[in-house]
Phi, psi and omega in degrees: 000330204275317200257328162322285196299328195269319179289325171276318176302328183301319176261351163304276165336280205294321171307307187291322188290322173290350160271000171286320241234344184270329192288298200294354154275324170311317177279323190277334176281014200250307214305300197284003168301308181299308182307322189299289176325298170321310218029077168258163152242218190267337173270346121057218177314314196298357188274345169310289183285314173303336171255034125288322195282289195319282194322333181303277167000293194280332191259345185309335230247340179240014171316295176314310182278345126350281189297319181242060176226307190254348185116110196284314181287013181251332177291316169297324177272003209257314183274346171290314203289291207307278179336326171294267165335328178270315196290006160257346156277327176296322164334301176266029174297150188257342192200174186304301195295337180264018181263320159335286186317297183284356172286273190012283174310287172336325189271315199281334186264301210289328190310296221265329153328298172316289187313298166272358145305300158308338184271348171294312177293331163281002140262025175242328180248157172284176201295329201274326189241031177271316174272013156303286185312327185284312199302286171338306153258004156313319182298330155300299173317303188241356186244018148289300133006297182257004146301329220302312210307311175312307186301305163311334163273312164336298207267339179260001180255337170307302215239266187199175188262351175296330182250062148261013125289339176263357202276315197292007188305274198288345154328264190345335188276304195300306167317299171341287198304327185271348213258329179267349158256354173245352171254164220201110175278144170298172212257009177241016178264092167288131206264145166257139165217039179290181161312162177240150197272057164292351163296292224296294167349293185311303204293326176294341158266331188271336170294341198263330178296316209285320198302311198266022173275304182296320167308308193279315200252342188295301152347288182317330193236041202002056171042239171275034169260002185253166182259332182304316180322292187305313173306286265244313180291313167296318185297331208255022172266313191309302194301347186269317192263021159264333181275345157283316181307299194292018175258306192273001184267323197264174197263316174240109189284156162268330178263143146265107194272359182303302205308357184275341186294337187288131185299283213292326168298307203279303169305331119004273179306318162307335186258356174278333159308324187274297188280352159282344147248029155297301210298312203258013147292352193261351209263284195287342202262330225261338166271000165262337165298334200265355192227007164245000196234321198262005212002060169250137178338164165298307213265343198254328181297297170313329181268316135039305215262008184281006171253020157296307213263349171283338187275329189300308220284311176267326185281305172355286199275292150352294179290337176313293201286349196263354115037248206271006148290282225286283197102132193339315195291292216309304186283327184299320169282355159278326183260340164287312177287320180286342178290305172347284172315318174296327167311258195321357155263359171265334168279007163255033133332147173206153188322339205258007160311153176254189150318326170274329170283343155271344167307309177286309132019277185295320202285294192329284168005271179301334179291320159325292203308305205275333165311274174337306190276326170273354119018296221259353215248293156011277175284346189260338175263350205309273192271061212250122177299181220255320202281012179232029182271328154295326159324296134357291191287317155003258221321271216327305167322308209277302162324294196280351147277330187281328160308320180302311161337276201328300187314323203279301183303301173317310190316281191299289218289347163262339170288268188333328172280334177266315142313341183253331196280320175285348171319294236251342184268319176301306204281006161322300193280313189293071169193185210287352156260017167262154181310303198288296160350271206293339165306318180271302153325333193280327195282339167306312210278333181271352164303298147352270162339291172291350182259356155110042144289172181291175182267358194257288173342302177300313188295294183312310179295330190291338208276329208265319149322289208294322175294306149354312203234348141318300215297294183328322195257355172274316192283305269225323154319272164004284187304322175280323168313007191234335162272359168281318138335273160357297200286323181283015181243006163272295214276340183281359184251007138356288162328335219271327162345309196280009182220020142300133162212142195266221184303329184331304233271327182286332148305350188262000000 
C-alpha cells in the first residue's frame, strides 16, 4: 500500500507540475499568432510572456511562508484552481491588456506549483530513492519545456493559440481531483499565524519584479545606453539589497535566506543557475533559428527540438536511480561536458542543415540536461532539513528561473549584436568591387534579363538578392556564436561539480 500511495502521489505532483512547466513554452510559439490576432506589436506581445515569468519570480521565494500560514495543501489546490480558471480565461481574452492581466494571474498559481511539488516529492520518497524522486520530477520541470514548442506549435497550427490555453482546463481539473484527494500536509509543518515580514515583501518585489522588467526591456532598449534601463537597474539593485540585509536581520524572514548557509543547497543552486541559463537559452535561441532563418512551420519547429525531450526522457529517470552509486560529481560532470559538446556542434550549423543534423545535437543535449538535473536537484536538497524543505525548493527555483530570464536576454543581446558585427565584417569582403562579387551580380543581373526585367531593374533586384543573403549569413553566424557561448558556459561551471556532495557526506 506504502509504495502504491507513493507512486499516486508521484503522478499527482507531476500532472500540475507539466502542465505548468509546458504553458511557458508553448505560448512563445503562439506569440506571432497572438500579435496578429491582437494587432499588438512586438515588444507588446512580449508582455504575455514576461508577466507571466516576473509573477512566477515573486511568488517562488514565498511558497514557505504560504504554506504555513494557510496549510500547504490548501495553498496547493488553491494554486491549481487559480491556474486552472486564469488558463481559460487567457483563452476568451478580448485584448492585449486582458490577456496580460491573467498571464499574470496565471503565473502566480503555476509559479507556486514548482516548488511545492518538489517538496512534496521529497518527502513521499525515503532517503534512499531522493535521486529517484528528483529524476521523476525533473520530467515536469525540464521536459515540459522542451515539449511545449512541439505541443504548442501543433495545437496552433491545428486549431488556434487560444488552445493553448483550453488545453490546460481539463488537466487542472483532474489534478484538483487527485491532489485533493491524495496530499496531505505533513505532522511536522506548522501553521503560523504570527506577525508577517511585509517590509521584506516589499522590498522583494519591487527588486525582483523591476530586475525581470529590465531584463525583458533591455535589448529593446540598448540597455544601459538607455536612462530607463538605468532607473530600472538601480531601483532592482536597491530593492534586492535592502531585501536581503532585512532578511537576514529579522528574526522571522518572510524568505529564509539562512538556508544559503548549507554548502551543498548553495553550491547546487549556483550550478542549477547555469543550467537554467543554458536551457532556456537553447529553448529562445534554437526555434528561432529553425523558423526565421530555415523558414520552418510552428509544428515543424517543435518537433525539430523533440529529440531533446526524448534524451531527457531516458537519461532523467536512469540518472535518478544511478544516484547513490555514482553520486553527483560523476553525473553532473558528464552532463555537463555531453552538454557541452552538443552546444559547440550546433555552433558549427550552416544555412544548408536538415533534420539529421540537428538530431544528434538535441539528443546528446537532452541526454546532458536529464543527467544534470536530477543529479543536481538531488544533491542541492540532500541535506536540507524536512520542515525547511519548501523553503528550500522556493529559494532553489526561484535563482533558476531569474537566471533562466538572464540566459534568454543575454541569448538576443549577443544575437541582435552579432548580427549587425558580422554584417559589417561581410560587407568588407562583399561588394561590387571584388571579382567573385561582381561575376555573381553580373551572372544574376543577366538571369533577371532574360526573365524580362529592365537592365536598371535586373541590378537592383541581384543588389537586393545579394544584401539578402549577407543578412541570412551574418544571422547564421550570429547564432553559432551564441551556442558557442552556451557551450563555454557548460565548461565554466564544471568546477563548481566538484563542491557537490551526496550520501558520501553522512559517512564522513
Amino acid at each position: 500500500m506504502e509504495n502504491t500511495n507513493k507512486w499516486i502521489i508521484t503522478i499527482t505532483v507531476i500532472t500540475a507540475t507539466l502542465v505548468a512547466n509546458i504553458n511557458i513554452s508553448s505560448v512563445n510559439v503562439a506569440l506571432p499568432y497572438m500579435r496578429g490576432n491582437l494587432g499588438a506589436s512586438v515588444e507588446e506581445i512580449t508582455w504575455v510572456v514576461t508577466g507571466y515569468m516576473m509573477a512566477n519570480v515573486l511568488v517562488m521565494p514565498v511558497v514557505a511562508l504560504l504554506s504555513s500560514r494557510f496549510g500547504r495543501k490548501r495553498l496547493y489546490l488553491f494554486c491549481i484552481i487559480l491556474f486552472t480558471v486564469s488558463s481559460m480565461v487567457c483563452g476568451i481574452a478580448w485584448n492585449l491588456g486582458s490577456l496580460i492581466v491573467f498571464r499574470i494571474i496565471q503565473g502566480l498559481g503555476g509559479g507556486a506549483l514548482v516548488p511545492i511539488a518538489q517538496a512534496i516529492l521529497r518527502e513521499t520518497f525515503p532517503r534512499e530513492e531522493q535521486g529517484t524522486a528528483m529524476g521523476i520530477y525533473g520530467l515536469g520541470i525540464i521536459l515540459g519545456p522542451s515539449l511545449g514548442p512541439t505541443l504548442g506549435g501543433w495545437i496552433t497550427d491545428s486549431y488556434s493559440w487560444r488552445w493553448v490555453f483550453y488545453c490546460n482546463v481539463p488537466v487542472g481539473i483532474i489534478a484538483f481531483i487527485l491532489a485533493s484527494r491524495f496530499i496531505y500536509d505533513p505532522p511536522f509543518l506548522h501553521r503560523e499565524k504570527g506577525k508577517i515580514d511585509f517590509l521584506g515583501l516589499t522590498f522583494m518585489i519591487i527588486g525582483l519584479g523591476t530586475l525581470q522588467i529590465m531584463l525583458a526591456e533591455g535589448e529593446r532598449n540598448d540597455w544601459f545606453g538607455s536612462t530607463y534601463i538605468i532607473y530600472l537597474a538601480v531601483i532592482a539593485s536597491t530593492g534586492l539589497s535592502l531585501f536581503v540585509i532585512r532578511e537576514l536581520m529579522t528574526d522571522k524572514p518572510a524568505v529564509d535566506l539562512r538556508i544559503l548557509k548549507n554548502f551543498n543547497f548553495s553550491a547546487g543552486t549556483a550550478v542549477g543557475a547555469v543550467l537554467g541559463m543554458a536551457l532556456f537559452a537553447n529553448l529562445f535561441i534554437l526555434p528561432l533559428f529553425l523558423q526565421q532563418l530555415l523558414d520552418f512551420p510552428a509544428f515543424n519547429s517543435g518537433l525539430t527540438l523533440l529529440p531533446r525531450s526524448v534524451g531527457m526522457l531516458i537519461t532523467m529517470p536512469v540518472a535518478g536511480r544511478l544516484f547513490n552509486k555514482l553520486g553527483p560529481k560523476f553525473l553532473v560532470g558528464c552532463g555537463l561536458v555531453i552538454s557541452a559538446f552538443s552546444s559547440w556542434e550546433l555552433s558549427r550549423m550552416s544555412l544548408e542543415v536538415g533534420y539529421w543534423d540537428i538530431f544528434s545535437p538535441q539528443l546528446l543535449q537532452g541526454a546532458g540536461f536529464g543527467m544534470i538535473f536530477a543529479a543536481l536537484s538531488t544533491a542541492a536538497l540532500l541535506t536540507i532539513e524536512r520542515p525547511k524543505l519548501t523553503a528550500a525548493t522556493g529559494l532553489y527555483n526561484v535563482v533558476r528561473q531569474v537566471f533562466s530570464s538572464i540566459g534568454v536576454a543575454l541569448a538576443a543581446t549577443v544575437l541582435s549584436r552579432g548580427e549587425n558585427r558580422y554584417r559589417a565584417i561581410i560587407v568588407e569582403n562583399v561588394n561590387q568591387f571584388n571579382d567573385v562579387t561582381a561575376d555573381w551580380l553580373r551572372s544574376l543581373s543577366e538571369a533577371m534579363l532574360r526573365a524580362g526585367s529592365d537592365a536598371h531593374a535586373a541590378h537592383w533586384k541581384a543588389l537586393k538578392l545579394l544584401d539578402g543573403e549577407i543578412m541570412r549569413q551574418s544571422a547564421m553566424l550570429a547564432y553559432n556564436h551564441v551556442f558557442f557561448l552556451i557551450s563555454m558556459l557548460f565548461i565554466i561551471s564544471i568546477p563548481f561539480v566538484f563542491l557537490l556532495k551526496g550520501f558520501e557526506r553522512d559517512a564522513q
